[in-house]
C-alpha positions in Angstrom: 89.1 67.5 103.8 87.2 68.6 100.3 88.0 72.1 100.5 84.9 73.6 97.9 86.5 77.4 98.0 83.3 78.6 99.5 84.1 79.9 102.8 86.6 83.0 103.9 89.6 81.9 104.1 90.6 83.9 107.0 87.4 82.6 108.8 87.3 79.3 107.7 88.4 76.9 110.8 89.3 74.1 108.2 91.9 76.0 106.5 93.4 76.7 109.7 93.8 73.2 110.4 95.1 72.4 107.3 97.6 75.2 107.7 98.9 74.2 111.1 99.2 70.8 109.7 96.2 68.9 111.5 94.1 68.1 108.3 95.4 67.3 104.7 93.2 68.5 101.5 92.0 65.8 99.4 91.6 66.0 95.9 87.4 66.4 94.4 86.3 63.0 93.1 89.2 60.8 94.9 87.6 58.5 97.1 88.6 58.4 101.2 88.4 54.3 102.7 87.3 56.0 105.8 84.4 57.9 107.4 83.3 60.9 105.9 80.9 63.7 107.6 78.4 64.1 104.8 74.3 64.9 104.7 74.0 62.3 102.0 74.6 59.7 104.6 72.1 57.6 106.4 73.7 56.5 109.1 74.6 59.1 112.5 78.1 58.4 113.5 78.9 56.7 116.6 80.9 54.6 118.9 80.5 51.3 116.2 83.2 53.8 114.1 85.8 54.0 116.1 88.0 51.6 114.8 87.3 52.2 111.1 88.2 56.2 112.1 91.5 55.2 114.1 92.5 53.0 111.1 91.5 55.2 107.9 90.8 58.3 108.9 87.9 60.6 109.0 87.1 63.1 106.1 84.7 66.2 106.0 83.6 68.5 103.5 84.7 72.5 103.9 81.5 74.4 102.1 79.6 77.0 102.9 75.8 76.7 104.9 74.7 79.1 102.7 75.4 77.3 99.2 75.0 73.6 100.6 72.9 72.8 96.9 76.2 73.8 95.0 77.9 70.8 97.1 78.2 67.9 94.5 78.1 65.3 97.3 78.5 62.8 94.6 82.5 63.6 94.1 83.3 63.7 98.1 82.6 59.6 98.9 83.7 57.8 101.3 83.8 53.7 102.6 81.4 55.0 105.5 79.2 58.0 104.9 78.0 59.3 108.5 75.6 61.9 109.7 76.1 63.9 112.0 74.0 64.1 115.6 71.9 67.2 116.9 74.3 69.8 118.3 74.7 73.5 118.6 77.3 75.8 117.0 79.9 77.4 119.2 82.0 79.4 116.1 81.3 82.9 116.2 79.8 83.4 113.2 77.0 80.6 114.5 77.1 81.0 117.3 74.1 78.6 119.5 72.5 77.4 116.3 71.8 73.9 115.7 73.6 71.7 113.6 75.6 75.0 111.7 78.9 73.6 113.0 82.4 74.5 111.4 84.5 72.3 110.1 86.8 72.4 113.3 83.6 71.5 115.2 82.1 68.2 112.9 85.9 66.9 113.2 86.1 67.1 117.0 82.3 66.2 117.3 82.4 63.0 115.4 86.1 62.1 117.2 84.1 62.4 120.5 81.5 60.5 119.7 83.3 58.2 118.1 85.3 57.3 121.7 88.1 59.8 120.8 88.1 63.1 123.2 91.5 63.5 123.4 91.6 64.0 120.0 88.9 66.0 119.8 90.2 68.5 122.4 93.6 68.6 120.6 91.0 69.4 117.3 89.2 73.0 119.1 92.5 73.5 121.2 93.3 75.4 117.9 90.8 77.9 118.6 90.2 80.4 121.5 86.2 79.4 121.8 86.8 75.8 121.2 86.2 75.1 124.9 82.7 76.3 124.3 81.4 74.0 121.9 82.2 71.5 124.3 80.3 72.9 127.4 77.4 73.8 125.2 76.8 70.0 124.0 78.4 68.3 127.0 75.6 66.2 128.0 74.7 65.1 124.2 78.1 64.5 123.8 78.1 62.2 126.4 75.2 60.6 125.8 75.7 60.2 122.0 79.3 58.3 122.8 77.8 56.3 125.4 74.9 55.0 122.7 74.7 51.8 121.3 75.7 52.4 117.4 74.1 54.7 115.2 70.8 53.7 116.0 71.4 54.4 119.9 73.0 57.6 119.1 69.4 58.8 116.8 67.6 57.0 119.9 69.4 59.7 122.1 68.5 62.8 119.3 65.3 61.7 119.5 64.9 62.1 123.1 67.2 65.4 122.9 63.9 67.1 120.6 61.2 65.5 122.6 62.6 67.5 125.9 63.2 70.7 123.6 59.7 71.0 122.5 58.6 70.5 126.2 60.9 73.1 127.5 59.6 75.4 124.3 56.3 74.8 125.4 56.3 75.6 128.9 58.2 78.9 127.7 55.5 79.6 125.6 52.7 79.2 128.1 54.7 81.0 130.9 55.1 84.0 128.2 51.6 84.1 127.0 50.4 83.7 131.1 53.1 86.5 131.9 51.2 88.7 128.8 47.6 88.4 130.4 48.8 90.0 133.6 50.2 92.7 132.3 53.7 91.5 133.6 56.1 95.1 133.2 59.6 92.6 132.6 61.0 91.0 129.4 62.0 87.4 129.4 65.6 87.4 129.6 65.9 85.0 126.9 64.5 88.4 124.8 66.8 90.6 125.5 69.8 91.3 123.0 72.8 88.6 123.3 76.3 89.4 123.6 78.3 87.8 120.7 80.9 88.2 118.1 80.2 90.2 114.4 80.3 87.8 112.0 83.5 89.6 110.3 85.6 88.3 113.1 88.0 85.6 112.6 86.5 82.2 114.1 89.3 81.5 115.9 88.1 84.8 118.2 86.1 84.6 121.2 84.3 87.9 122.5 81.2 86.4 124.3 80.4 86.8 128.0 79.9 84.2 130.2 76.1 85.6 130.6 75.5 86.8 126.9 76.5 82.6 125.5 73.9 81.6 128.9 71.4 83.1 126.7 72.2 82.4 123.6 72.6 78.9 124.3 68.6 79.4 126.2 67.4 81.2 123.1 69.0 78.2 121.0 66.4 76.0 122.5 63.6 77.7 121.0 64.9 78.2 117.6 66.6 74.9 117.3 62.5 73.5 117.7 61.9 75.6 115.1 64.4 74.8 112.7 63.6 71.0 113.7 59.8 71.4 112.9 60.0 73.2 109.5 62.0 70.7 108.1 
């Protein structure tokens, strides 16, 4: 891991591994003969990397969202720059948005994908919400390991967005019908979410079982957002 000093250290999930002895730090500007997590890449990691991941490793880069341009992608290279798929955050600070993963998260994602759960699992076990990132994206999961090589797995995104921006749609015309009769309720995707204050460690877990439910609904519509102003 390229650790950038961006992030809290008392919230950031890839110092924790690093303390417990899961990750290693690597050095800015020495190369990894592995796969590295990286948005410079052009290719989505998948199945096809599983043996290159069990034989050299996998690498990510600890930054901050907020300061991604600061990143100097250039010095964190790798034998096989991936990208990573469409999922949702389970970390409290990010709680159901798209793609704003941890560090802890891209690890056990890409090990998932990549034909590794176990190792994935032993990744989040770390964490008291780590089971949550996992039943948020358990069917993309799923479908992104069982794709045929990066292509497959963008083939599965693909798919994943087309059925967001149908379900986004028939919210939106169920809202706008419910609004020309006068209808007296609120959607319950509307109403206020329980979830952890970002000054809470990430390894802390606070949600109830009906506050993620709709966050992870709410995610929908603001994951097509995100999507389409890009």
């Amino acid at each position: 891991m390229w650790d950038l000093g961006q992030c809290d250290r008392k919230r950031c999930t890839g110092a924790r591994l690093v303390r417990q002895g899961d990750v290693r730090e690597l050095r800015l500007g020495a190369p990894w003969p592995g796969v590295v997590l990286t948005p410079a890449a052009t290719h989505a990691v998948s199945s096809a990397d599983a043996d290159l991941i069990g034989r050299r490793g996998l690498a990510v880069v600890d930054c901050s969202w907020a300061r991604l341009g600061d990143v100097p992608f250039g010095k964190t290279r790798g034998a096989a720059p991936r990208l990573l798929p469409w999922l949702l955050a389970a970390n409290p600070v990010n709680y159901g948005r798209p793609s704003r993963l941890s560090c802890a998260e891209a690890l056990a994602a890409a090990l998932h994908i990549a034909g590794r759960p176990r190792a994935a699992a032993a990744v989040l076990a770390r964490f008291k919400w780590g089971h949550a990132f996992f039943a948020l994206n358990a069917d993309l999961l799923a479908a992104y390991a069982a794709a045929d090589g990066p292509a497959g797995v963008l083939d599965v995104q693909a798919r994943w967005m087309e059925g967001l921006a149908a379900t986004a749609a028939a919210r939106g015309a169920a809202k706008e019908a419910a609004g020309k009769a006068g209808d007296p309720y609120l959607d319950a995707a509307d109403l206020p979410t329980s979830s952890s204050e970002e000054g809470e460690e990430s390894d802390s877990d606070t949600d109830g079982a009906g506050g993620k439910r709709a966050a992870e609904e709410e995610a929908v519509v603001q994951a097509l957002e995100e999507h389409l102003a890009l």
